[in-house]
MARLO-276853 format. One record per residue: residue in one letter; x, y, z of N, C-alpha, C in turn. Coordinates in pm, whole numbers, plus 50000, padded with zeros to 5 digits. Example, Ala and Ser with C-alpha at 12.3 -4.5 7.8 and 13.67 -1.06 7.14 Angstrom:
<rs>
A513194943150780512304955050780513204967050780;S512854977550708513674989450714512905000350787;
</rs>
This chain:
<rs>
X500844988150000500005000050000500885012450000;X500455022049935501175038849922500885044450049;X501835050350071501685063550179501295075950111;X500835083650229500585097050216501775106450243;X502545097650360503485107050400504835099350417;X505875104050361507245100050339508215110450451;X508965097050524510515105450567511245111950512;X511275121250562512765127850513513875120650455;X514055111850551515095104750476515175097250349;X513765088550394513475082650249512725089750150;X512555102750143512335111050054513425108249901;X514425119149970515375121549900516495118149897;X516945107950000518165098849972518425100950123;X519475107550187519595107550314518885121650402;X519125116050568518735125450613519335135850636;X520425138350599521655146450612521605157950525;X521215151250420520635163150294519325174250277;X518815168450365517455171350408517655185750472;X516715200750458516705210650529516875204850703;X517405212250760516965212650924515665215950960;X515355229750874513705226450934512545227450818;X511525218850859510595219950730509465225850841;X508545230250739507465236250783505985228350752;X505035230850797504255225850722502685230350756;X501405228650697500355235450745498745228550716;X498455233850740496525225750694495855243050645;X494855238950541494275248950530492815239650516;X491525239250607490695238050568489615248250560;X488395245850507486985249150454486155243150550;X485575250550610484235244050703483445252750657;X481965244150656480635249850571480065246550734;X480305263450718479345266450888477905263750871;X476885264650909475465262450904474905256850812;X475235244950778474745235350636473075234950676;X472955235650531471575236850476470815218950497;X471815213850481471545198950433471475190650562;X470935186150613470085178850747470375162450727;X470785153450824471015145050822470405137950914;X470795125850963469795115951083470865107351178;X470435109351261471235096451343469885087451430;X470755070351457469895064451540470485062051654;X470065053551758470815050751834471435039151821;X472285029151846472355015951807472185008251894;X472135013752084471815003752129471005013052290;X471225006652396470985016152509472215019152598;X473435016052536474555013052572475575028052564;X475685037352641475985049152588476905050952548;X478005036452559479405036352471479245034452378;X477725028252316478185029052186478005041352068;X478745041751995478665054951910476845049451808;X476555060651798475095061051705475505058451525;X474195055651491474435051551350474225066751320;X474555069351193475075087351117474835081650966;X473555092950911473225093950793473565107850769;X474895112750703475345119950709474245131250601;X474095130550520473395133850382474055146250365;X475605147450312476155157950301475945163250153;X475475178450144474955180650002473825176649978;X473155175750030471795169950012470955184649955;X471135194350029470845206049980471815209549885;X471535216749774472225223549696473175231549683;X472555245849801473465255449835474545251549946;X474865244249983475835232550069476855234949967;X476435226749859477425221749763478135230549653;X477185242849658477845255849633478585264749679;X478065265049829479085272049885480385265649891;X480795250449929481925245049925482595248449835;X482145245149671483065249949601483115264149549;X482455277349603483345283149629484495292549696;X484055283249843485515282749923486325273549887;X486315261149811487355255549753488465266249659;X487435278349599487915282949521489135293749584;X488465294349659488865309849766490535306649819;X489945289949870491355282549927492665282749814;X492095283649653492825285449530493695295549519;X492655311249617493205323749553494005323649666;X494165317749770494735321649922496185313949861;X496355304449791497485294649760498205304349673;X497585311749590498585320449493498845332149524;X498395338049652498935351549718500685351549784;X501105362249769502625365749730502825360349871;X502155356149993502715355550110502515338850124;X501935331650032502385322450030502455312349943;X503455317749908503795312849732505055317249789;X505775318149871507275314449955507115302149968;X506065294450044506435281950100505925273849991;X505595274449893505535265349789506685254949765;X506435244849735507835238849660507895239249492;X509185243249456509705240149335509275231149251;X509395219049297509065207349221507325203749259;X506885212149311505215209749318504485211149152;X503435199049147502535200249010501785213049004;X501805216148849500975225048850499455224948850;X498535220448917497715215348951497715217849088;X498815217849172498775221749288499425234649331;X499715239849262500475254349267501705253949355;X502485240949348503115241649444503265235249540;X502025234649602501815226849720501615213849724;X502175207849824501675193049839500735191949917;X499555181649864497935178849953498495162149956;X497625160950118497805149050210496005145350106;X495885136850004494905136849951494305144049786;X493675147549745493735152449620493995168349661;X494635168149523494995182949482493695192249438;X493545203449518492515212049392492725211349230;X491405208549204491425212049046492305218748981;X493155215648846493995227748811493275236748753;X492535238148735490885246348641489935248848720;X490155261448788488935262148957487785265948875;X487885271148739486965279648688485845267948666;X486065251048658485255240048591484485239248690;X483225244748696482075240048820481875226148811;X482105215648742481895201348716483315195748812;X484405199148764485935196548872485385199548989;X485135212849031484955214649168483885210449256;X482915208049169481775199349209481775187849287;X482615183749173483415165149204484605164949278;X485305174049314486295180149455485975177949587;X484505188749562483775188749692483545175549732;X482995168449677482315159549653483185146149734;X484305146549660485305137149693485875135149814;X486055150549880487135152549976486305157350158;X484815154350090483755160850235484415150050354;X484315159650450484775148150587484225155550667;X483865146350804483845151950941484875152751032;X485165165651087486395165651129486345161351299;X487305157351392487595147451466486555147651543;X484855151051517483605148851640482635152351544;X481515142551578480245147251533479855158351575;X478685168351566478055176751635476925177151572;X475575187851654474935187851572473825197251724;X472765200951666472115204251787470785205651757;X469905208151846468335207951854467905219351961;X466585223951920465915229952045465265225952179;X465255235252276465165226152358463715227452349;X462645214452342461295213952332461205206352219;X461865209352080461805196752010462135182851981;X463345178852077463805167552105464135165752229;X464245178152295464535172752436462935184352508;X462975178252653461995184752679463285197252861;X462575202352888463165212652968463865213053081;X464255192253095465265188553177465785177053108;X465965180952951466835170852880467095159352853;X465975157352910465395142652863464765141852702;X465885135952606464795132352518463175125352502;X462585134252416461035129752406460775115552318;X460475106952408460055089052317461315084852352;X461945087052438463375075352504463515076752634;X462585067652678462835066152849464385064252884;X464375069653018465885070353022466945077452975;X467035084452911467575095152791467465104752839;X469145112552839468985128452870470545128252780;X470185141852778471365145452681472525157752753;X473075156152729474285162152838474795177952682;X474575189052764475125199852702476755202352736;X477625202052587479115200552641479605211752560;X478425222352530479075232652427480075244752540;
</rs>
């Protein structure tokens, strides 16, 4: 199986050759207040266990618009003079440079069909579910969910 991520050493031959220091960074896109509504169940009465997740990401439209275009945005942020220093040399052009842990942005941000299928490809949840409700529609005014005896839901915001 391929890696994502290579040593230094076994990069480029030794580690000796290698800069002293590398740098490195994340740039993500979070689609704050998605339009697009999903489901969870419970799987058991067991509160270790994690719930089943129907994610239905994009399900709404404007979801899938706005992503790509902050995908795009993430495009124009890659070719600004302050960082287009830390580019590498030998980066594809497709990536302007940069190396992605995963696919590269489109080399053509302008193709709403590429970025479509970007979005599309690369959606994740990042390290926790979340999600929330009012209080009265699923829970009632000491947090007990409504239709699950036993059930309260713990606020950890």
């Amino acid at each position: 199986s391929s890696s994502f991520i290579q040593t230094a050493s076994s990069a480029n031959g030794s580690a000796s050759s290698q800069p002293k220091n590398v740098y490195g960074g994340n740039i993500f896109e979070k689609l704050a207040f998605p339009l697009s509504r999903g489901e969870l169940w419970l799987r058991s009465r067991d509160p270790r266990d994690n719930p089943f997740v129907r994610y239905n990401y994009y399900s709404h439209p404007l979801d899938l618009e706005r992503c790509v275009n902050g995908a795009r945005m993430i495009a124009k942020v890659l070719k600004t003079r302050s960082l287009k220093k830390f580019a590498y040399a030998t980066g594809s052009e497709s990536s302007n440079g940069f190396h992605f842990i995963g696919p590269a942005l489109p080399k053509n941000t302008s193709d709403d069909a590429a970025m479509t299928q970007f979005c599309r490809d690369t959606v994740n949840t990042m390290w926790h579910f979340h999600g929330g409700c009012h209080v009265g529609s699923v829970v009632n005014h000491k947090y007990q969910v409504k239709g699950v005896e036993g059930l309260r839901v713990v606020d950890g915001s």
